[in-house]
C-alpha positions in Angstrom: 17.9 -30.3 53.7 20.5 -31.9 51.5 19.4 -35.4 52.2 15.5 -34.4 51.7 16.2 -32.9 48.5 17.9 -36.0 47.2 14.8 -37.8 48.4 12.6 -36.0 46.4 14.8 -36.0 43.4 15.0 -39.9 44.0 11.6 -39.9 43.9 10.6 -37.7 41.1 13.4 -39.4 38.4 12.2 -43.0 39.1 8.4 -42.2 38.5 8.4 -39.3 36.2 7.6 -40.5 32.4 10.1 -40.3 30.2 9.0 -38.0 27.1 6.7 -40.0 24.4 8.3 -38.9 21.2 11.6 -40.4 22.7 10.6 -43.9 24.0 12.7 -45.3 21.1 15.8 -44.0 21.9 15.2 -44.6 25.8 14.5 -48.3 25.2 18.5 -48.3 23.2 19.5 -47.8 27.0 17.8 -50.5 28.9 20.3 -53.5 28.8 18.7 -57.7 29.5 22.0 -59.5 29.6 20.0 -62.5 29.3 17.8 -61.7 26.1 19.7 -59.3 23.9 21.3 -60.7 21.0 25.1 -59.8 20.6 27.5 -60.1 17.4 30.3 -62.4 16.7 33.5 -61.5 16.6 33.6 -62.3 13.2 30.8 -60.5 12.4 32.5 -57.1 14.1 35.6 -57.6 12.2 34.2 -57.8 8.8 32.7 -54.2 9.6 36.2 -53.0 9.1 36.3 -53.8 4.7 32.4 -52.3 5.2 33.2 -49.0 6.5 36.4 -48.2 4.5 36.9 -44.8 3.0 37.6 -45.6 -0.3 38.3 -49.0 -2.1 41.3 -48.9 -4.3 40.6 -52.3 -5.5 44.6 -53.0 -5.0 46.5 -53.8 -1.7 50.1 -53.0 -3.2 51.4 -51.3 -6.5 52.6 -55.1 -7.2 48.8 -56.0 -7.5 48.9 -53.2 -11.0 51.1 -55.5 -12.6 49.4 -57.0 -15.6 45.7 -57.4 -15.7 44.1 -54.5 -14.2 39.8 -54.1 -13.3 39.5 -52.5 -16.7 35.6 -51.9 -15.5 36.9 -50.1 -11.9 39.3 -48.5 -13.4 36.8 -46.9 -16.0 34.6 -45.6 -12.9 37.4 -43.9 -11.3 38.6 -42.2 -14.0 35.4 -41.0 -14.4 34.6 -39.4 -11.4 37.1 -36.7 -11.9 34.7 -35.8 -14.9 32.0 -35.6 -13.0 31.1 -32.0 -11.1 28.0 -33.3 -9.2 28.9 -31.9 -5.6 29.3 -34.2 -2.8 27.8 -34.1 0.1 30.1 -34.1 3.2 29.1 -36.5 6.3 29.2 -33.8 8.7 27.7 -31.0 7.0 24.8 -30.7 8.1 26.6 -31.3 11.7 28.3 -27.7 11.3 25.1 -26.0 9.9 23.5 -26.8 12.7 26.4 -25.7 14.8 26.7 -22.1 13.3 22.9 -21.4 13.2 23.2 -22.0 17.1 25.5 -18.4 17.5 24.2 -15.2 17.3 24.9 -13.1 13.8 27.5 -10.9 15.7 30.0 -13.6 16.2 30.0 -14.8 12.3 32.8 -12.8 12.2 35.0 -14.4 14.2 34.7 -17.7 12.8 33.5 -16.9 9.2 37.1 -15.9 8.0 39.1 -19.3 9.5 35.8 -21.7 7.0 37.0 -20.0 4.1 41.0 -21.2 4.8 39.8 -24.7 5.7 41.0 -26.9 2.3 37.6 -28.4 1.3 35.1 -26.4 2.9 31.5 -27.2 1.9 30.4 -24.3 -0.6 27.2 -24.5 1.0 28.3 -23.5 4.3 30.5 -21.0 3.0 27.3 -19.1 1.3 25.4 -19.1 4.7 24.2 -15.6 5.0 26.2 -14.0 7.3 28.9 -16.2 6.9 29.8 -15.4 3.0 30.3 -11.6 3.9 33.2 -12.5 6.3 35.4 -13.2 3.6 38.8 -11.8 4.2 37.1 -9.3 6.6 38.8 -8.7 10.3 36.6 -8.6 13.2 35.3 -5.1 13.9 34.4 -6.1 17.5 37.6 -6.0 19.2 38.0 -7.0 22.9 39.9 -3.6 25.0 42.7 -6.0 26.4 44.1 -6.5 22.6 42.9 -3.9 20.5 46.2 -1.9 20.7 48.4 -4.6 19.9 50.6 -3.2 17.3 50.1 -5.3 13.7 47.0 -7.4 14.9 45.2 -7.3 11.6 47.9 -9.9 10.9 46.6 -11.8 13.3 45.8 -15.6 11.8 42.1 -16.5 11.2 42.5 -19.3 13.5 42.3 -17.4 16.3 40.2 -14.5 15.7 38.4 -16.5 18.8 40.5 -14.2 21.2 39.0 -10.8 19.9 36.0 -11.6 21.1 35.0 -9.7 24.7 33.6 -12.0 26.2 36.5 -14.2 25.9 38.4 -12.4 27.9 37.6 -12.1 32.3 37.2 -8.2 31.9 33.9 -8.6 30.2 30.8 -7.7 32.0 27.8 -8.3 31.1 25.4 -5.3 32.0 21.9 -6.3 31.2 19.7 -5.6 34.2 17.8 -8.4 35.8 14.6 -7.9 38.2 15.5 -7.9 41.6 13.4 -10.0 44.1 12.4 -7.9 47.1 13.2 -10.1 50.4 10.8 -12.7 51.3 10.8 -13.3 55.2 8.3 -17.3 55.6 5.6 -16.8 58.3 6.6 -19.6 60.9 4.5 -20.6 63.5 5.2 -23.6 66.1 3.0 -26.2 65.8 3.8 -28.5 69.1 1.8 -31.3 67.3 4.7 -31.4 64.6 7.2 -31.8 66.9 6.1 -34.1 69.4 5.8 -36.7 65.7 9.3 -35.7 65.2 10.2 -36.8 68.8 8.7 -39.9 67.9 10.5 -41.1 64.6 13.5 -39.1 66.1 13.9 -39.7 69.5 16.6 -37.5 71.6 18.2 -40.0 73.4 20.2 -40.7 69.6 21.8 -37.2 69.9 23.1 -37.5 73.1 27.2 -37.9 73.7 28.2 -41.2 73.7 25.2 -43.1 72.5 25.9 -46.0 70.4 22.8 -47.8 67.9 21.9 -51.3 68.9 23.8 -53.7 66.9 20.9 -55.2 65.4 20.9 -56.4 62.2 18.1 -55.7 59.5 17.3 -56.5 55.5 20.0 -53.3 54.5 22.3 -56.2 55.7 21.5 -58.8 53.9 22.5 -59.9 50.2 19.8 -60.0 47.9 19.0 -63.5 46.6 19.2 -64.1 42.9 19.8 -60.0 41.9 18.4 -59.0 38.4 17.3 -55.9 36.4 13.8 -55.3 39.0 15.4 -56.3 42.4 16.5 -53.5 44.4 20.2 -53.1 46.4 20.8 -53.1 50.0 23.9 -52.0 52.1 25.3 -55.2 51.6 25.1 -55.6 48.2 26.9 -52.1 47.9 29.3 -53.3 49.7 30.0 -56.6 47.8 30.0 -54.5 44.6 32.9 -51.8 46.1 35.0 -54.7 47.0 34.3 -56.8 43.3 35.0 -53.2 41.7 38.8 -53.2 42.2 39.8 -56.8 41.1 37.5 -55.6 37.5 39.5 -52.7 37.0 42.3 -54.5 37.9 41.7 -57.0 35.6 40.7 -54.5 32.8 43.8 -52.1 33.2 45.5 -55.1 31.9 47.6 -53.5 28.7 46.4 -57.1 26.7 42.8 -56.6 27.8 42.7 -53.2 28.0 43.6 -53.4 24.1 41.2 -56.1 23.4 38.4 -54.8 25.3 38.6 -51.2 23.9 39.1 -52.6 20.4 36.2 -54.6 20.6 34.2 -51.5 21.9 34.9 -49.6 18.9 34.0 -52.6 16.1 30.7 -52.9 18.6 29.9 -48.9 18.0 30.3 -49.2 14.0 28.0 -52.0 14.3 25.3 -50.0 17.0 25.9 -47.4 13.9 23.9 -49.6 11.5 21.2 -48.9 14.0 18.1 -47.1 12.9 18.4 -45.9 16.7 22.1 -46.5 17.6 23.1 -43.7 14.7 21.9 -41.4 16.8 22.5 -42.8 19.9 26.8 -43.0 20.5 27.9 -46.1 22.0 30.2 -44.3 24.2 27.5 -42.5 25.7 25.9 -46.0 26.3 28.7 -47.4 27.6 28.6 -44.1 30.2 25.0 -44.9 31.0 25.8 -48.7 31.8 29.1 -49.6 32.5 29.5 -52.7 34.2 26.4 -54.2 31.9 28.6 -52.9 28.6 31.8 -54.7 29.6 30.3 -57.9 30.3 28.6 -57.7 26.5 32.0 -56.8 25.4 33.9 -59.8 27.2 31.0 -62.1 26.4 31.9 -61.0 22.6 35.6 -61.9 22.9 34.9 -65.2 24.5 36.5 -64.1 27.8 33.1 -63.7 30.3 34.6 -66.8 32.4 38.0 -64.7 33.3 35.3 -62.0 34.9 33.0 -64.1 36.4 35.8 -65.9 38.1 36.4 -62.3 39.6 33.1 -62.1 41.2 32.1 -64.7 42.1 33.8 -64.9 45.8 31.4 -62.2 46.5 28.4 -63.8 45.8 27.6 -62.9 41.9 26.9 -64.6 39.4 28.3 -62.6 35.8 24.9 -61.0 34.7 24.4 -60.4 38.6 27.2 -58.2 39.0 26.4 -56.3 35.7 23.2 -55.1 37.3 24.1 -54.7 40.6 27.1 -52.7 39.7 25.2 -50.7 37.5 22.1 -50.0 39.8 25.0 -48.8 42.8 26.3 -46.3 39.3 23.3 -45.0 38.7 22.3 -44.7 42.5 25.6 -43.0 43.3 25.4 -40.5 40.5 21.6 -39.6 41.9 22.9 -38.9 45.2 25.5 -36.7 43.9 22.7 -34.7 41.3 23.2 -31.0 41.1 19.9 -28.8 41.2 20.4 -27.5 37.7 21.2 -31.0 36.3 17.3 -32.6 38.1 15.6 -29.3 36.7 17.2 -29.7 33.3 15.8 -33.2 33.6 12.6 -32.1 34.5 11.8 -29.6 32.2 13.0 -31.8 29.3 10.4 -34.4 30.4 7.7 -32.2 30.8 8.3 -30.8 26.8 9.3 -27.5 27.8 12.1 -27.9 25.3 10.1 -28.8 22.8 10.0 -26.1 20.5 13.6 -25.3 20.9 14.3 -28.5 18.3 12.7 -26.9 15.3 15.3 -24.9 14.7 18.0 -28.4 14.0 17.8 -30.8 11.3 16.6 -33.8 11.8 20.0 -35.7 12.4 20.8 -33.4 14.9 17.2 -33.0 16.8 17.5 -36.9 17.5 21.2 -36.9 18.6 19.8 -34.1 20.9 16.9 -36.1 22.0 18.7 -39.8 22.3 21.6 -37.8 24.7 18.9 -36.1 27.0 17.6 -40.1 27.5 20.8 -41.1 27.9 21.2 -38.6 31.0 17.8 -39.6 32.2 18.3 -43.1 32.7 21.6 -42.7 34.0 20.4 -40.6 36.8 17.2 -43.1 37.1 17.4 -45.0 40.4 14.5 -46.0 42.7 14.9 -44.3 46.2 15.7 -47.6 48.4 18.8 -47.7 46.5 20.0 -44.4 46.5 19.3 -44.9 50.2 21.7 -48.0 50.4 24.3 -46.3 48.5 24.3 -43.4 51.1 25.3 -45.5 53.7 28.7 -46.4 52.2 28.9 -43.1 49.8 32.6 -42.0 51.7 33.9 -45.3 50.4 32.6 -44.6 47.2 33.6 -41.3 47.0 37.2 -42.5 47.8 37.6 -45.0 45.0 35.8 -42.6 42.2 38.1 -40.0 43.1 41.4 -41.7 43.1 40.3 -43.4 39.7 39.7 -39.9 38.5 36.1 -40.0 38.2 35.8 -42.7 36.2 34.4 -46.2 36.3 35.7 -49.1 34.2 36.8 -46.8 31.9 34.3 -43.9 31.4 33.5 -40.9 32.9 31.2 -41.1 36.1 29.1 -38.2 35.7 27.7 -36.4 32.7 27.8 -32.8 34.2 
């Protein structure tokens, strides 16, 4: 049943359209190794000066000596004249965040805002949150409520008055009860003798042993790109590759260089219509093995990798997209039902009018993650198939690595 299911889940995700008012973000995820145009090196450091705080305009108190920007200094003076409010970067962020509880639990988080230093005013005035001032919860968990001096208790963790945060809490609403459901069965010898057919008995019996013939799963697929699809073999060649990468990776002086280049590469995704809303750690999650190559290619160092694969038949960009078609393949096979119906049901809009309640920044985070997920669990059926046949061996090396590949987390459950 297991294996049918994964099938049909197989199925569904590699045909099932993705939802129209997000093709833009789904596009960000879909890597070509041969066409897309990557930054310098150069170009990534100078995002450093462009995405500094604040620009004192001096590098040392030496640099005050003499001679000083008369014309900067003039602006800075004058902005502690000024009482125009300032909009903080993640405002909006927390709005969002607090609209998302119900009123009742205001009051546990209401009281810590106001001790934050710098607290927008703004969020402070929600309603419901302005009448927590100084207030103590009134909704007290049993387990704590007779602990002697708790009003004392700091704001911080007004969390842990909460009921349901503690394992004694039952929730009592009543749910309809489904009354048994018992299938009508009824043999149909016509089914069966087709299953003896595609199945035949003799392949259950003790001792028998499959012909050693050898078919197309065993086989390496010529010239693998973005389109082609994986067999056995190929898994296999990408297990083995696997090990000398993270090898090579776990490197402290490329580990540094890699990771460093990774974050200049996400301020620069930032300047991104789409790749602001769109992290490029979750891209990196989504393709992996694609991600590193564009981050080695970057630091000049793509020849150290391809030197790595190539024994096992793979070319660089080859590798990238067979190792990443054997990721998303693998995660596929290992989907949870509520992860494919969450899937589905965001691809069929029923979430639709859930998103109305966000702002803007935060309704397309929501909607570029949620394409993120779907096109890491995208993977055509042959190679989901391929990728059960050495799945133990998989299983092995993701779990001794701690679910993670190259670097990032396997799954996104």
């Amino acid at each position: 049943m297991r294996f049918g299911l994964i099938i049909i889940v197989a199925l569904i995700l590699s045909i099932a359209p993705a939802y129209a008012g997000n093709s833009v973000f789904a596009k960000f995820y879909e890597i070509d190794l041969e066409n897309d145009p990557l930054p310098s090196q150069e170009e990534l450091e100078g995002m450093l000066d462009k995405h500094s705080d604040y620009n004192r305009n001096f590098d040392s108190p030496f640099d005050l000596i003499g001679d000083f920007d008369s014309g900067f200094a003039q602006i800075i003076a004058s902005y502690g004249h000024q009482e125009k409010r300032l909009k903080s970067f993640d405002e909006d962020i927390m709005i969002d965040a607090i609209k998302q509880f119900a009123p009742i639990y205001y009051q546990y988080i209401g009281p810590q805002l106001f001790t934050v230093p710098g607290m927008s005013e703004k969020i402070l005035n929600m309603p419901g949150i302005k009448e927590t001032k100084n207030k103590f919860p009134t909704r007290i968990a049993e387990e704590v409520k007779d602990i002697e001096n708790l009003e004392f208790l700091s704001p911080s963790l007004y969390f842990i008055l909460m009921p349901e945060a503690w394992p004694g809490y039952e929730d009592n609403s009543e749910e309809p009860k489904l009354p048994p459901y018992h299938p009508k069965i009824r043999y149909n010898p016509q089914f069966y003798a087709f299953i003896k057919k595609i199945v035949p008995m003799n392949e259950y019996m003790p001792g028998y042993k499959a012909p050693s013939t050898k078919g197309r799963d065993d086989l390496r697929t010529i010239f693998p790109n973005a389109n082609t699809v994986l067999t056995s073999a190929d898994v296999k060649a990408v297990i083995v590759s696997l090990d000398k990468v993270e090898d090579w990776l776990k490197k402290p002086e490329n580990e540094y260089q890699i990771y460093r280049i990774g974050t200049l590469l996400t301020m620069y995704e930032q300047e991104d219509e789409v790749g602001r809303y769109a992290h490029s750690e979750i891209r990196n999650m989504v393709n992996p093995c694609a991600r590193l190559v564009q981050k080695a290619r970057i630091l000049g160092r793509e020849s150290e990798l391809a030197a790595l694969v190539a024994p096992h038949g793979f070319t660089l960009n080859e590798w990238a997209y067979s190792c990443d078609k054997v990721v998303h393949a693998y995660r596929l096979s290992h989907i949870t039902y509520g992860m494919m119906q969450n899937i589905r049901l965001f691809q069929r809009g029923v979430y639709d009018g859930l998103y109305n309640r966000f702002s803007p920044q935060s309704r397309n985070h929501i909607l570029a993650t949620m394409q993120a997920v779907i096109k890491a669990y995208q993977a055509p059926l042959r190679d989901v198939l391929a990728v059960r046949k050495n799945r133990v061996e998989l299983d092995k090396k993701i779990k001794n690595r701690n679910f993670e590949i190259l670097g990032h987390p396997m799954f996104f459950d």
